[in-house]
N, C-alpha and C positions, 0 to 999 in steps of 0.2 A: 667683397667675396667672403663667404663664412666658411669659418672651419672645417665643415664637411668636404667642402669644395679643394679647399687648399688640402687637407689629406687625402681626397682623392687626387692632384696628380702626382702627389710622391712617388717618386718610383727609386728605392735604393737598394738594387740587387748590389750595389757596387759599396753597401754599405756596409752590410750585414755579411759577413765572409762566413764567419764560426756558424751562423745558420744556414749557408745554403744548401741544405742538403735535399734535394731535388733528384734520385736518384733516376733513371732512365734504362731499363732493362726490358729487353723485350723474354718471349714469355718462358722459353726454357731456361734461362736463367735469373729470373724471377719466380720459379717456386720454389713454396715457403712447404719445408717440410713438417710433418706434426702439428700441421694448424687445424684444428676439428670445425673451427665455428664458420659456418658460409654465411653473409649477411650478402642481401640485394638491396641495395640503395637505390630507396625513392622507387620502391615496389610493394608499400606495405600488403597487398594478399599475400604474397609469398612467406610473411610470418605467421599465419595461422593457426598452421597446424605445426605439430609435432614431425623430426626435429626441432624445425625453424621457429619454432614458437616457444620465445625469450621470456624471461620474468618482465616484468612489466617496470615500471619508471618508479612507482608508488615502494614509498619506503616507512621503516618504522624505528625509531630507537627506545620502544618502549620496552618493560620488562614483562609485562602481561599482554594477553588480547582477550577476545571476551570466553575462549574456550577453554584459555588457559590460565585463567587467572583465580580461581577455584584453587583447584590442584596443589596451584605454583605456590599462591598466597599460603597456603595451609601448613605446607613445608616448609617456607622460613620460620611460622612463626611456631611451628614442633620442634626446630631446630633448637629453641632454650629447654634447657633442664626444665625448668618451673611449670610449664606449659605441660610437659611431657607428664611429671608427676600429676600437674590438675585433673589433667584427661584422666590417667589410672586411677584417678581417684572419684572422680568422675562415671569411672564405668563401675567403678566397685559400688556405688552409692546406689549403681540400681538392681542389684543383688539382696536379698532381704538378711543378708548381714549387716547392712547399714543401718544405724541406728537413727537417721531420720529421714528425711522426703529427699529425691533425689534434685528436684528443686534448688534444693540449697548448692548443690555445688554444680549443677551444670549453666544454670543461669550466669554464677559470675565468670565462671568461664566461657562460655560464649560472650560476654561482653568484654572480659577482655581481649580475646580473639579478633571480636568484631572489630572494635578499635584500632588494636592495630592493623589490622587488614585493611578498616576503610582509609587510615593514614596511608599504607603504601599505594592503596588506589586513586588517593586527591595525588599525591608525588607521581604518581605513574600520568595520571592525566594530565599533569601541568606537561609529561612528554609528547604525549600525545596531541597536544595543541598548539606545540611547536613543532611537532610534524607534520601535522596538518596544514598550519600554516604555511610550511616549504612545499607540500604536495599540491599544493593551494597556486600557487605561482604561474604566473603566466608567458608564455614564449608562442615567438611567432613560429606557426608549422607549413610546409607545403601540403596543398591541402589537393590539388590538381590542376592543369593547366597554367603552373607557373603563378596560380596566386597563392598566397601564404594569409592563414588565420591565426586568431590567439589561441592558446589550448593551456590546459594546466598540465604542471610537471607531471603529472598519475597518470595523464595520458598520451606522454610521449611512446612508441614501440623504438624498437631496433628496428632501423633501415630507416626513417623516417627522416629528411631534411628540415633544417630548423634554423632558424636568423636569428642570431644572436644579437643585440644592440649594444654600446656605448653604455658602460657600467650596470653591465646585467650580468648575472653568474650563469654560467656554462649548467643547464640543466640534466646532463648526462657526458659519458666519455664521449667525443665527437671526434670525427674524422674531417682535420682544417681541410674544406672544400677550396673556397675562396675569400675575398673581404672586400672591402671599401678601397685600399690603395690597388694600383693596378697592379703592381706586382705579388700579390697577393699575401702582405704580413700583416700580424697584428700584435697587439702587446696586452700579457695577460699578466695579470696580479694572482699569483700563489700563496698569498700570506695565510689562507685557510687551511692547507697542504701540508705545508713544511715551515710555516713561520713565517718566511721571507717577505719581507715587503716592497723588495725590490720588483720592478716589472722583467718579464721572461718576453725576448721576442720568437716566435712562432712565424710558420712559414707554410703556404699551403703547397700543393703539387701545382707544376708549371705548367701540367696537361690540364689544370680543371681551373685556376685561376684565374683566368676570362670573363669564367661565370657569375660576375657578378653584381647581375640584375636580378629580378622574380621570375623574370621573362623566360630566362636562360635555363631555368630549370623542368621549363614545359614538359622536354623528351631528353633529360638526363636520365643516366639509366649507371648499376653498375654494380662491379660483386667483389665482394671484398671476403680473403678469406686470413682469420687471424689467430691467433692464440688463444686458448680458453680466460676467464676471468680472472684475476689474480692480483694480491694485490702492492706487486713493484709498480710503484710512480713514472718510475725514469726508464724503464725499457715496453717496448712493445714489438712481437715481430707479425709479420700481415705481409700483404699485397693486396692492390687493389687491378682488377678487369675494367678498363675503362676505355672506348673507341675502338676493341679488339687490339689492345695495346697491352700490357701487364707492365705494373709500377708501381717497385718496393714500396711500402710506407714505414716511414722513421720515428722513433719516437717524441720527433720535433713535431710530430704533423700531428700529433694527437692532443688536444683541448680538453682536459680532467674536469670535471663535474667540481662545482663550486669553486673553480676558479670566477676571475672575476674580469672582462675585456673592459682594458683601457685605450684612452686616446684612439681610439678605431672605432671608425660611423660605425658600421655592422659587420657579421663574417655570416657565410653559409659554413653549415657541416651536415654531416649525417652520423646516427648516432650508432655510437660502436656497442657501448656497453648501459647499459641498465641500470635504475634502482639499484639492487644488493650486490648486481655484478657489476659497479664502474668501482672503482681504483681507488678512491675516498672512502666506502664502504666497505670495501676489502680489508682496510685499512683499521676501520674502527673497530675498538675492544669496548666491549663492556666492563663500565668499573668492577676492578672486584668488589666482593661484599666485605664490609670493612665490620667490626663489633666494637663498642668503645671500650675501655678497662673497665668502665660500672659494671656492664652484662659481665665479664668475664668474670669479676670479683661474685659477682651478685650467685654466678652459677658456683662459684667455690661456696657459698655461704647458703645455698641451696644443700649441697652434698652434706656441708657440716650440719644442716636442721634436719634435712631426710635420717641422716646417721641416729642424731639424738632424739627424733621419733619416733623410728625402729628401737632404738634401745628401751624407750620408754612403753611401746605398746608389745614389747618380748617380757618385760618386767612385769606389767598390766594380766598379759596373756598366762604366764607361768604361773601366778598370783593366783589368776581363774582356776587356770586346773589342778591346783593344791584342792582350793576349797572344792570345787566339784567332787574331785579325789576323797577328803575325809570329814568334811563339814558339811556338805548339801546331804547325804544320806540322812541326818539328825533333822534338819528343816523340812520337816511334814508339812507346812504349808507353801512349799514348792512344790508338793507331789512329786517325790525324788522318782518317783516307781512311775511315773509315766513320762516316760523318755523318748527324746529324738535324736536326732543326727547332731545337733546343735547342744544338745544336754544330755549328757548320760555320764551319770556317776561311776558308770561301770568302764568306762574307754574314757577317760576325762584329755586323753591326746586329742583327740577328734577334738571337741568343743575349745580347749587352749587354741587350738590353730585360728576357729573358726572364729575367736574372741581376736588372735593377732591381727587378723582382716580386721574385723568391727573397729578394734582400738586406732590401728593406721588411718582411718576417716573418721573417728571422733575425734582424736588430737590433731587430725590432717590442720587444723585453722595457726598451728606454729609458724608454719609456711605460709603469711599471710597474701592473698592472690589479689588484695585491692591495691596493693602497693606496687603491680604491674600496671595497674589504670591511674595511678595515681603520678607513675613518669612518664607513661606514654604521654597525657595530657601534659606534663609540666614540660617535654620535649619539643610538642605540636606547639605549646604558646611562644616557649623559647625561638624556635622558628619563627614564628610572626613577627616577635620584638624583630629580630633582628632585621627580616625582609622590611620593615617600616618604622625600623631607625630613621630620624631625619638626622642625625650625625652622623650616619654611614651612608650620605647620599651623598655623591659628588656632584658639584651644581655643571661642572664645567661641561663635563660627556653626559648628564643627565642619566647614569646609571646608579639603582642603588645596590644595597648588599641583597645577595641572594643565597641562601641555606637550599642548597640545592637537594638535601636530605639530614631527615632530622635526628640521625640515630646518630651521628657522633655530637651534638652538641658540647654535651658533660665533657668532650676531651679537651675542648679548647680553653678550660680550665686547670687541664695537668701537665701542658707544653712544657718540654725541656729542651729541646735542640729544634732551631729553625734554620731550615735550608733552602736560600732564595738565591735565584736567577739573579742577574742584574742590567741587563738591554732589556729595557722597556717593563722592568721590574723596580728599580731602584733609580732608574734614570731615566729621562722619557723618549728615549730613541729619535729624539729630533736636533738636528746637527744645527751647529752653531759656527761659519769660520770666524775662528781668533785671532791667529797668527798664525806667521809664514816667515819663512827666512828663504832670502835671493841672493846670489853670489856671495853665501856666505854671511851675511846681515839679518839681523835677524826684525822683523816691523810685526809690529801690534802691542800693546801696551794695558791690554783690558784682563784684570784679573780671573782667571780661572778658578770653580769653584772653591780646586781642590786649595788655591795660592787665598783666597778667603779664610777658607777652614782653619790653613795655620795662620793668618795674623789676628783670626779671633782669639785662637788657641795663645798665642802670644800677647793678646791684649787681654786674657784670663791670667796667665803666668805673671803682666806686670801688676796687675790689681793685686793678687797676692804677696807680691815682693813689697807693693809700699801699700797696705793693710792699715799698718800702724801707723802711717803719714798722716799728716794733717790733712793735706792737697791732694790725697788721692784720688776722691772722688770727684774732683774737679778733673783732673789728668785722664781718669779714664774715662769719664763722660767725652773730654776734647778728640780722643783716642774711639771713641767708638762715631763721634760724626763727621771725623777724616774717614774712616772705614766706609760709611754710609754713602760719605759726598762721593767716592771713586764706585761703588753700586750705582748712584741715582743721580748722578750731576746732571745739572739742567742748563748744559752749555750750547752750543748747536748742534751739536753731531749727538744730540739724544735721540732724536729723529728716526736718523738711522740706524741706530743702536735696539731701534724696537724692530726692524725690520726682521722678519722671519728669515732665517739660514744665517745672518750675518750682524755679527758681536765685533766687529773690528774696530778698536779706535787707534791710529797713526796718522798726526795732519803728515807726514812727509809722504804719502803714499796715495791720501787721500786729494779731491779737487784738483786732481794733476798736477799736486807738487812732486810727483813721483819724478818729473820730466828734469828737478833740478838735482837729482842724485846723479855717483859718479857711474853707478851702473847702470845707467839708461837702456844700453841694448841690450841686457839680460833682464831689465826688468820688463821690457816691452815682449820679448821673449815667453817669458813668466804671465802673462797675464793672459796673452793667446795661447797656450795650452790649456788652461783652463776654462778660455772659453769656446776650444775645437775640441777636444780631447776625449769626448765624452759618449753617448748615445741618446739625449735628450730630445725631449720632443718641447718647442714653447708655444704656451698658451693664452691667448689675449681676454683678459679678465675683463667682461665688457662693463660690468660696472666701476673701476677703478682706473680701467686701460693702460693696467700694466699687463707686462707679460711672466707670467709664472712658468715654472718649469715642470716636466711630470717625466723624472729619472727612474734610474735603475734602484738607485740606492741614495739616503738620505744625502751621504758626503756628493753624493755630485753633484746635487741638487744646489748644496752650499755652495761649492765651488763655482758653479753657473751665477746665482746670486751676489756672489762675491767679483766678479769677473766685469759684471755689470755695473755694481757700485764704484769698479777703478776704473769706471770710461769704456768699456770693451763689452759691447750687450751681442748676447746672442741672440738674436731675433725672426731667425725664417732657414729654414729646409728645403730644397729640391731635391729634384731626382739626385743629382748626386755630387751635391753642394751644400756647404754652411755659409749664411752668411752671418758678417759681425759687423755693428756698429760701433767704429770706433769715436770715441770724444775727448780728440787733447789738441790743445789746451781745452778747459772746460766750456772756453765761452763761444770757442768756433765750432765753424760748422761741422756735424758728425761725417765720418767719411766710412760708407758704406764696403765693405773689402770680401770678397768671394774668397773661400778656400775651397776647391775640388777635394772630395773625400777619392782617396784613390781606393785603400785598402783598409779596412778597420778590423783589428785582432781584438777580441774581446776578454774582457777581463772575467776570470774564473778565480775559484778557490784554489784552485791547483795551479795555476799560472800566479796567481797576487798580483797582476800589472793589465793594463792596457794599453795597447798602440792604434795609432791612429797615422797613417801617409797621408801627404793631402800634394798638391801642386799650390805655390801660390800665387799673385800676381802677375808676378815677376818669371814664372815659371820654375821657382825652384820649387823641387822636392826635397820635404823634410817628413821627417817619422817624431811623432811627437809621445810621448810614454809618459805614463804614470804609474805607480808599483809601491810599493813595501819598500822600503827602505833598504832593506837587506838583500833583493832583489835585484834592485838596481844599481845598488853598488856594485854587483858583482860583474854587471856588464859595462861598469864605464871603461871606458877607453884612456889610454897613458894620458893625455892631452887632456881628459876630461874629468881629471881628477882634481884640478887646483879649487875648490872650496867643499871638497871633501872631509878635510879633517873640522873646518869651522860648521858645517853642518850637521857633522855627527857630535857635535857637541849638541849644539840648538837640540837635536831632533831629542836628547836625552836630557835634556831640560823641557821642554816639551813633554814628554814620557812622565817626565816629575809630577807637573802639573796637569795630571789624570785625561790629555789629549791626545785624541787619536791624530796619528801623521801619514804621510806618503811624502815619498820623493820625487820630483818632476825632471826628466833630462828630454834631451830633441839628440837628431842626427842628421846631416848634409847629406843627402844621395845622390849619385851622379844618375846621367839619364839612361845609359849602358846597365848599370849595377842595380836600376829598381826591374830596369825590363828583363834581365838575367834571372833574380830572383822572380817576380811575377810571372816568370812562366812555368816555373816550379811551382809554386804555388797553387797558382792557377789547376796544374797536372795536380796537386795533391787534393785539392778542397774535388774536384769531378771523379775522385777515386769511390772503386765502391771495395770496402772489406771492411772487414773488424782492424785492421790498422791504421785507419784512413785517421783516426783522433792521433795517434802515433804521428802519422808522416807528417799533418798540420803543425802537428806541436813542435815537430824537429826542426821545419821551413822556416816556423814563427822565430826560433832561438835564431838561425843565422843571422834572419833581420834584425831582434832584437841585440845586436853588443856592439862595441867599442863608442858610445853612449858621451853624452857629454853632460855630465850634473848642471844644471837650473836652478835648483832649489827646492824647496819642502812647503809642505801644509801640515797648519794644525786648529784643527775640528775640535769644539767639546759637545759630548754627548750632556746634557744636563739635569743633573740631580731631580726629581722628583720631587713636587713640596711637602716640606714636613717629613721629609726620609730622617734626616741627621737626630733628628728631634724623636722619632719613632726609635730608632734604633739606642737612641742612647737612654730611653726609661725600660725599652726593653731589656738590655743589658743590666741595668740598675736590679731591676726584676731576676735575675737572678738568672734568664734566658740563655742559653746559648747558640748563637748565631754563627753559619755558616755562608759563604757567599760560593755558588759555581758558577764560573764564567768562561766563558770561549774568550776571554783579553787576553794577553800577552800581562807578564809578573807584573813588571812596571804602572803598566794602564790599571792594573786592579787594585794594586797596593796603596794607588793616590789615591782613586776611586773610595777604597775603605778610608782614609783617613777624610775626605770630604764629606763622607758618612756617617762620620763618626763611628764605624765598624772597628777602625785603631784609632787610638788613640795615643797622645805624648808621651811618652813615659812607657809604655806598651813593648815589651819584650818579643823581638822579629827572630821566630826560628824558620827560616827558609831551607825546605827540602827541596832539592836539586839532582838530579842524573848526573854522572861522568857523561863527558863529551867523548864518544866513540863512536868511528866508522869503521867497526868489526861489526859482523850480524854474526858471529860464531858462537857458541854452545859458551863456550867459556869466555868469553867477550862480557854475553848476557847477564853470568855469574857474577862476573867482577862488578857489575853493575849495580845489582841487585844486593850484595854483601858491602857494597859503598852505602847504598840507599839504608841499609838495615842499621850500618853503625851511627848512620846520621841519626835516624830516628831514635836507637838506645842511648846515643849521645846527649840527646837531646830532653830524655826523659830522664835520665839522671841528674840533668842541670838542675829541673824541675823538682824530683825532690830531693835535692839541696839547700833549695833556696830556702832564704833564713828569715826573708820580708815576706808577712805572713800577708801583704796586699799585693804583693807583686801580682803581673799579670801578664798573660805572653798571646802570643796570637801567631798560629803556625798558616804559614804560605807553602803551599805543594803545587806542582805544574802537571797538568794531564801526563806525560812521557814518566813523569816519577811517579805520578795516582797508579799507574797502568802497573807497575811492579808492587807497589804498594798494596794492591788490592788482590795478590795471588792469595791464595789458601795460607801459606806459610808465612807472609807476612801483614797479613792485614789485620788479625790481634796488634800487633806490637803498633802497628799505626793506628788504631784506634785508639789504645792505651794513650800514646802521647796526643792524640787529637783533643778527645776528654778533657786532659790534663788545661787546656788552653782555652781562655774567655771568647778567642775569636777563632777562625779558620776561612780559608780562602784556597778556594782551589782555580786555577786558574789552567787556558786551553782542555778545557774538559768537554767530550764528547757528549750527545744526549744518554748515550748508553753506559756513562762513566758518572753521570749524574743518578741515574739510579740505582747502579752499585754501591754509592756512596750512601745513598739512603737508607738501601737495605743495609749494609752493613752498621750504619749509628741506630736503626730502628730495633735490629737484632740482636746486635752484639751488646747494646744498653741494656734494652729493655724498659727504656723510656719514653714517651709520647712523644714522636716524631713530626713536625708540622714541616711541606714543603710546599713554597711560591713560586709560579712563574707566570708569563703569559703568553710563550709561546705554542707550537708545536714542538719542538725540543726538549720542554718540559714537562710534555703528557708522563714520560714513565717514572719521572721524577715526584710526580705527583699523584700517579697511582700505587706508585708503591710505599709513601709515609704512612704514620694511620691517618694523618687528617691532610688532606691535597685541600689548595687555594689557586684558586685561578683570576688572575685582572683579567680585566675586561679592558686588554689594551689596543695596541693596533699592529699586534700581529697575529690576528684570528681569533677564533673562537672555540678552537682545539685544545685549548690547556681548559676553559671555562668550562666547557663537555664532560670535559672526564676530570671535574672536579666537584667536592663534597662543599663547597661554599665558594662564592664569587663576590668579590668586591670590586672596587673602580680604581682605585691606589693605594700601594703600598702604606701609606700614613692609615689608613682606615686598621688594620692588623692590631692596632695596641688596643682600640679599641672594641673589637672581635674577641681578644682575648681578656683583658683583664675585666672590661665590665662584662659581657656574654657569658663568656667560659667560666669566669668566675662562679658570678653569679649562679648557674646553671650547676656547676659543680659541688658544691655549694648544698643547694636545696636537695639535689639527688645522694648528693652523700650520706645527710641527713636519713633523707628517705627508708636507707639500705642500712644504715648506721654502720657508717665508716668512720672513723675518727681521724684518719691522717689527712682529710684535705686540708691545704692550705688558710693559713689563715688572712 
């Protein structure tokens, strides 16, 4: 049976709780007040004309079109002084005070104009043909009588129904009709959106869900009336007219343009929103216009030549009318007595002035105008080098660097502070499980990068203690292929040490020795939550014939992977069942085990946990949970405290060695107490109001407590190649580097030391909030005057210190940035920020990310470079002067609204010191600057 087949008869209404939201209202309570837009689905005449007739699908992100790019062009480039003065000089040269052909100055002025104009027209085109190519795309359309054709995105309308396929991006905002499973969901990838790579389950309505054949949409008919265009993500308010029925739609039912449909054959929808009006488009900003410090400088040293060639042609001018004054009357062979406007010895005011003109465009060449053609061009090459570096290509994702615009080149020659992301910037956002601890024991034995980093660090520290030994170099040669052999040992279990998601080495855990430990029933326990626990869908790789997993989020993934390698594979779904293959001992036969999914509570930001009921066998029901640490402790139960304290050791040893954890507990329910609850629930998830996220949330906590702890997982996110090695020449270079991250203190701090972002020896000033549960006026104070004495405490350590190498490296947590960054105190944290080789902000918001930019980019007054390659860190990287976007895998939103794109973080040393350099370098020369770098 293939794929298609087996996800079509999924049917898991009983899975998906948190999505079902299937509202059912007939029609006086189902109108939507203040909704303007009427859309008729799957009646395109009725868009024609005016109202009804939407902006069309066809989109553009370029900066010109062909009417405006005249105009537009013209304007930027009058926007430089230099330009401004050519042109007046320019026009004065065709006045017959100029003293030669006008020739001479409009020519090079139109060619430099030209020049750069036709440069922002080849940049503007390269937009344009990635436009193109999106408008270019193809989707299946109803075309009438239920059969559906290809069409391209530019000619999708509003109303129009459209078949999405099996890793095809969502060609406009659509309204989830129906899909391929019966019950109608499907799973969509938002990493273009918001970053996330995790899959989003989607839910269509339970009146149109049926539909889904070609067939079924012969004499589907329907009116949908909703909100104007706008552009929040996460809300939509609407109803649809469908069978003389009215039925709310939620903003679960809505499919956003450039999303991406996984694990689902195909979905019908019909299109809500358009081209420039879906939610993606609302969304984007055009970069601002960024200037690099050459032009800035270049226009101060314009003003200084303009200054001293007015002085010079008033000096010139004044000079003239002396002599016209009382010298010219004596020179008869000037014919003093035959006079004009221009010459008359009798009014010698007139001709001084008329001379001030002349002398400003005879001296005008101080101001030399080929030296605008001269960086233009050295800018345009500069761009090439680096677009066809083969050292800035990465072989792996075959992408190379890309100079998305050539006007800042010369700055990635004067970088002083860099501020980079670190999920999927400095680490590759692919999970790895490591280790785990179960009732209390802690299993895995495979070093973490961050538990590398320092016994390199320690096998550096011992080469210099015995330097002057005979045997040293023998000692740390032995010392560095013990280090190696625990990287690379070629024992048996290297095998699966390559295995993608799972780094685990522990023989007592592994081959089903796990059966000869004393905690057998918790660790049997342990190993099925991990592999029920979850929302995965598995995939049969038909060339390998394994089965892969395609989660929410990287760490489940692992966890499913990992589940599998200890005997317990997750292998097939039904309607409203997991099943597990279990294999112990290794040699027997696998024993197939059914777990009924009863109710699944899904995991959110705002929750930090998952639960999952199921029935098993045997017919118990157990609630199986996973969560944050802190989380779940708070719901254990008295009884289910005993390897509490040995766990919250591990988990902070764990924490040490730069790994992400979660805590794992279950709960026994009687048959009474889940149907008690379940009917609440049940009553809360079929509520309709603005509380109905409330009442869920409240339902979910009863069920969620008196908990019994399991044990823990720990995940490493893994370093990027060639990160530690980058960061530590840049540092040497005299850079200073910032890390913001959404980690928790602990996770980032190892994270920098595996980085080499800290270092041994490296002085930790950690700013910290008071712990208060006041939200009062004077609460806030107290807070905020704790925060202020840390930081002036912190800056007077600073300078005291009497080691002129010391070095310090300040740690701040989002809750303390947030105070940090008011009016009144954010001098005094930037003072101490400065002050310090490193800095690391940690739990930081996207919008606390570029706070932080502008204020080092402002408050310095130094060339600000910032990296990421999220959505997250679009405003972080529109607002440095020079933004860098990976080309990672979480979109291509940070890459968009970036001034250069590269493939990994290791490529930056080489962006900067040979490009920038370089480049900064010649152009300084150019302008005759003397302070670049040498």
């Amino acid at each position: 049976m293939t794929r298609g087949r087996i996800r079509a008869k999924l049917r898991r209404s009983q899975l998906y709780t948190f999505a079902c939201l299937r509202p059912h209202v007939n029609e006086t309570e189902g109108s939507v007040q203040g909704c303007p837009r009427v859309i008729y689905c799957n009646q395109p005449h009725m868009h024609k004309k005016r109202p009804l007739k939407y902006c069309t699908n066809y989109i553009s992100t370029t900066k010109y079109n062909f009417f405006s790019y005249f105009p537009k062009a013209l304007f930027e480039q009058f926007n430089r002084v230099a330009n401004i003065y050519f042109l007046i000089a320019a026009l004065l040269s065709v006045t017959p005070l100029s003293p030669f052909s006008p020739v001479s100055m409009l020519l090079p002025l139109a060619i430099v104009v030209g020049v750069s104009m036709a440069k922002e027209a080849l940049e503007d085109w390269r937009r344009f043909m990635q436009d193109k190519e999106v408008n270019a795309r193809k989707v299946s359309v109803h075309v009438g009588n239920g059969v559906f054709s290809y069409k391209p995105w530019e000619k999708i309308q509003v109303g129009d129904i459209v078949k999405v396929e099996k890793d095809q991006f969502f060609p406009a905002d659509l309204l989830f009709l129906s899909s391929s499973y019966e019950d109608g969901i499907c799973y969509v990838e938002t990493m273009n959106l918001d970053g996330e790579t995790n899959l989003k389950v989607k839910r269509a309505m339970e009146a149109t869900s049926p539909l889904n054949e070609d067939e079924a949409f012969k004499e589907f008919t329907g009116t949908v009336k909703c909100e104007n265009p706008n552009p929040s993500l996460y809300t939509f308010v609407g109803n649809i007219e469908y069978d003389r029925e009215l039925y709310a739609i939620d903003p679960s039912q809505i499919l956003l343009r450039d999303s991406k449909l996984r694990n689902t054959a195909h979905v019908y929808g019909s299109v809500i929103f358009t081209g420039h009006d879906s939610k993606v488009m609302q969304n984007a900003t055009t970069s601002p216009s960024k200037r690099s410090g050459i032009e800035k400088k270049m226009d101060k040293i314009i003003f200084i030549l303009f200054a001293i060639l007015v002085l010079i042609s008033l000096i010139s001018s004044i000079g003239f009318a002396v002599k016209i004054n009382y010298q010219t009357p004596q020179w008869w062979y000037l014919k003093p007595k035959e006079t004009d406007v221009y010459f008359n010895p009798g009014k010698p005011l007139v001709p001084g002035l008329a001379h001030l003109v002349t002398a400003l465009i005879l001296y005008g060449y101080l101001i030399p105008i080929s030296l605008y053609v001269s960086i233009e061009i050295v800018k345009f090459l500069q761009a090439i080098f680096i677009n066809q570096d083969i050292s800035m290509y990465d072989d792996e994702s075959g992408i190379p660097a890309q100079a998305r615009t050539s006007n800042l080149n010369e700055e990635l020659g004067q970088v002083d502070t860099i501020l980079s992301d670190k999920t999927g910037t400095l680490t590759c956002n692919q999970m790895d499980f490591l280790k785990c601890s179960v009732a209390g024991t802690a299993y895995g034995v495979s070093p973490s990068e961050v538990e590398l980093a320092a016994a390199k660090q320690m096998a550096i520290d011992l080469e210099e203690q015995n330097r002057e030994s005979a045997n040293a170099k023998h000692k740390n040669s032995g010392s560095e292929i013990e280090l190696e052999t625990v990287i690379t040992s070629n024992d048996g279990n290297d095998f699966k040490r390559r295995i993608k998601g799972f780094n685990f080495e522990d023989s007592r855990l592994m081959d089903g020795n796990w059966l000869k430990e004393p905690n057998v029933d918790t660790l049997l326990l342990f190993f099925r939550i991990l592999a029920i626990c979850h929302t995965a869908i598995p995939e049969l790789n038909e060339e390998t014939g394994n089965l892969t997993y395609e989660a929410e989020s990287p760490d489940e993934a692992a966890f499913l992977v990992a589940a599998r390698e200890f005997g317990f594979e997750f292998y097939r779904r039904t309607q409203s069942s997991v099943f597990i293959r279990e294999r112990y001992p290794p040699k027997g036969q696998p024993v197939e085990r059914e777990f009924k999914i009863l109710n699944l509570l899904d995991f959110t930001s705002k929750r930090k946990r998952m639960s999952v009921i199921v029935r098993d066998e045997d017919g118990q029901i157990l609630l199986l949970c996973k969560g944050a640490d802190s989380i779940i402790f708070d719901r254990l139960s008295k009884n289910g405290r005993m390897y509490e304290e040995a766990t919250t050791k591990l988990l902070n040893e764990y924490g040490e060695a730069g790994l992400r954890t979660l805590a794992l507990a279950y709960k026994q329910l009687d048959e009474s107490e889940y149907s008690a609850w379940n009917s609440e629930f049940q009553k809360a998830k079929s509520s309709i109001g603005a509380d109905r996220e409330a009442t869920l949330e409240h339902v979910s906590d009863m069920m969620e407590k008196d908990l019994i702890l399991v044990g823990a997982t720990a995940v490493e996110d893994k370093l990027q190649k060639g990160v530690p090695q980058c960061i530590d020449k840049l540092a040497q270079a005299g850079l200073k580097i910032w890390v913001l991250t959404g980690d928790k203190m602990e996770t980032a701090i190892n994270i920098g030391f595996a980085c080499s972002l800290l270092r041994q020896g490296m002085k930790q000033i950690c700013i910290t909030a008071l712990n208060s549960d006041s939200v009062g006026k004077a609460a806030k104070e107290a807070v905020k005057d704790n925060i202020l004495m840390q930081i002036t405490n912190a800056s007077q350590m600073i300078k005291l210190e009497r080691d002129p190498h010391a070095a310090y490296a300040l740690i701040i947590e989002g809750k303390t940035l947030a105070y940090a960054l008011e009016d009144d105190m954010k001098h005094h944290f930037l003072g101490l920020a400065v002050e310090c080789a490193s800095v690391i902000c940690c739990r930081v918001s996207p919008k606390q990310k570029a706070l932080v930019t502008r204020l080092v980019k402002e408050g310095t007054g130094k060339t600000t470079l910032a990296i990421g390659d999220g959505a997250n860190d679009v405003g972080m990287i529109q607002e440095a002067d020079i933004g860098i976007g990976i080309s990672g895998v979480e979109g291509m939103q940070a890459v968009m609204a970036s001034d250069f794109s590269i493939a990994q973080f290791r490529f930056l040393e080489r962006l900067l010191v040979v490009h920038g350099h370089w480049c900064y370098k010649r152009i300084a020369q150019m302008v005759i600057i003397k302070d670049f770098p040498t």
